[in-house]
ZASETOR-645365 format. One line per 8 residues: their letters; for each residue z, x, y of C-alpha. Coordinates in Angstrom, 3 decimals. Layout:
BEGIN
a) Z:X:Y; ...
% end
This chain:
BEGIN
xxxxxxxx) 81.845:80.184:87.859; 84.014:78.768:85.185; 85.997:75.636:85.374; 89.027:77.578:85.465; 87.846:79.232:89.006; 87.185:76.245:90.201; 90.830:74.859:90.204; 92.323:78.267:91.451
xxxxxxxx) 93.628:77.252:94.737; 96.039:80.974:95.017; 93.762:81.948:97.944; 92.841:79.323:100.223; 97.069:78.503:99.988; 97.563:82.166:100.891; 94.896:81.773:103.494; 96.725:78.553:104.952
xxxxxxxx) 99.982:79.846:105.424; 98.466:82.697:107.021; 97.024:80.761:109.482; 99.947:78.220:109.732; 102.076:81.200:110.481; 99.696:82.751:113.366; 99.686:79.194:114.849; 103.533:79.194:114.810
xxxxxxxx) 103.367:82.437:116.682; 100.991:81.821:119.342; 102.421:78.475:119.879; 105.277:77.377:118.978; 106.541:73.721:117.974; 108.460:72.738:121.558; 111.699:73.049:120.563; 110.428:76.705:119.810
xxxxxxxx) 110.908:79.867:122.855; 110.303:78.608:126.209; 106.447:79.980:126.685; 104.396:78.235:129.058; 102.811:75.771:127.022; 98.852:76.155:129.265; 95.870:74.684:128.374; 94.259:77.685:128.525
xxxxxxxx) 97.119:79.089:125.689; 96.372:76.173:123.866; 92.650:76.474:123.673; 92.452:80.491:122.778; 95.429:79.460:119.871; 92.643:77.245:118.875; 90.048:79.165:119.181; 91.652:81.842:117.720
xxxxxxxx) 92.422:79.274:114.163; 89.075:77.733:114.140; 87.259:80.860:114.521; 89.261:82.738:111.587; 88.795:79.866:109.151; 84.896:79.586:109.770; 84.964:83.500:108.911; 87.141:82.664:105.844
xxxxxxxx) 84.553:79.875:104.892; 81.483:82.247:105.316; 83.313:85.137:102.651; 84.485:82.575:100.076; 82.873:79.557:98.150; 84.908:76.657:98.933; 84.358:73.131:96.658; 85.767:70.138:97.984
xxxxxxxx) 88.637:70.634:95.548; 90.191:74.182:97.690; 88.786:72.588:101.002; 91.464:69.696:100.319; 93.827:72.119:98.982; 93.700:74.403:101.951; 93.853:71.409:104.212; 97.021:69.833:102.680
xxxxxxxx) 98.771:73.354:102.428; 98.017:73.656:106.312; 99.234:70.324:107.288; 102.419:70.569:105.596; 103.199:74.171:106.923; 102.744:72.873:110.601; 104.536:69.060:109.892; 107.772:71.701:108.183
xxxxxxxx) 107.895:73.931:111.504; 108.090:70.821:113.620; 105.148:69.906:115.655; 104.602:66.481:116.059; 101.803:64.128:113.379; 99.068:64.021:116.247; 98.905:67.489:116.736; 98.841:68.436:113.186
xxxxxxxx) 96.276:65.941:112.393; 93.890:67.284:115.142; 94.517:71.221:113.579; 94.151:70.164:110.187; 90.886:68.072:110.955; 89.170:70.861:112.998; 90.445:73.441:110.716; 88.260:71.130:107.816
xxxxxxxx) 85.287:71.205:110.237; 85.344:74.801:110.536; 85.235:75.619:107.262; 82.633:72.830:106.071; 79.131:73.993:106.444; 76.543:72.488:108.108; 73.768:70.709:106.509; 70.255:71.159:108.507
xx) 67.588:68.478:108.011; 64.581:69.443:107.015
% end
């Protein structure tokens, strides 16, 4: 991998917006269409985000350089379409745990 490579963040911003912009769909800031904000909705939105950025992680090498990247790019998409800092900071954190991978001890 060159050094070049390395710094290429194209993707994993592509790859945030995507996901930014299914979030935004399936739930909506509040100001957004009057659907029943459930917990239920919440949790499958969730679900639904956490589940496509592990996938994402498990295709592509991430270094900590894209991981932050992606991160930022994902934050800023959902803090732009209105939700409110607490809710962005819990997506963006569990989004980062989804795609870090898990060390085992030996």
């Amino acid at each position: 991998m060159s050094i070049l490579t390395w710094f290429d963040t194209k993707e994993v911003d592509e790859f945030a917006r995507t996901l930014a912009a299914d979030l935004i769909g399936r739930f909506p800031p509040p100001p957004g269409p009057a659907k029943k904000a459930t917990p239920e909705r919440m949790r499958n939105t969730h679900d639904a985000i956490v589940s496509r950025a592990a996938a994402f992680a498990r295709a592509h090498t991430i270094n900590w350089f894209k991981k932050a990247h992606l991160g930022n790019t994902f934050k800023w998409a959902l803090l732009d379409a209105g939700y409110d800092q607490e809710f962005v900071d819990i997506m963006t954190h569990d989004l980062l745990l989804a795609i870090t991978p898990v060390r085992q001890k030996t």
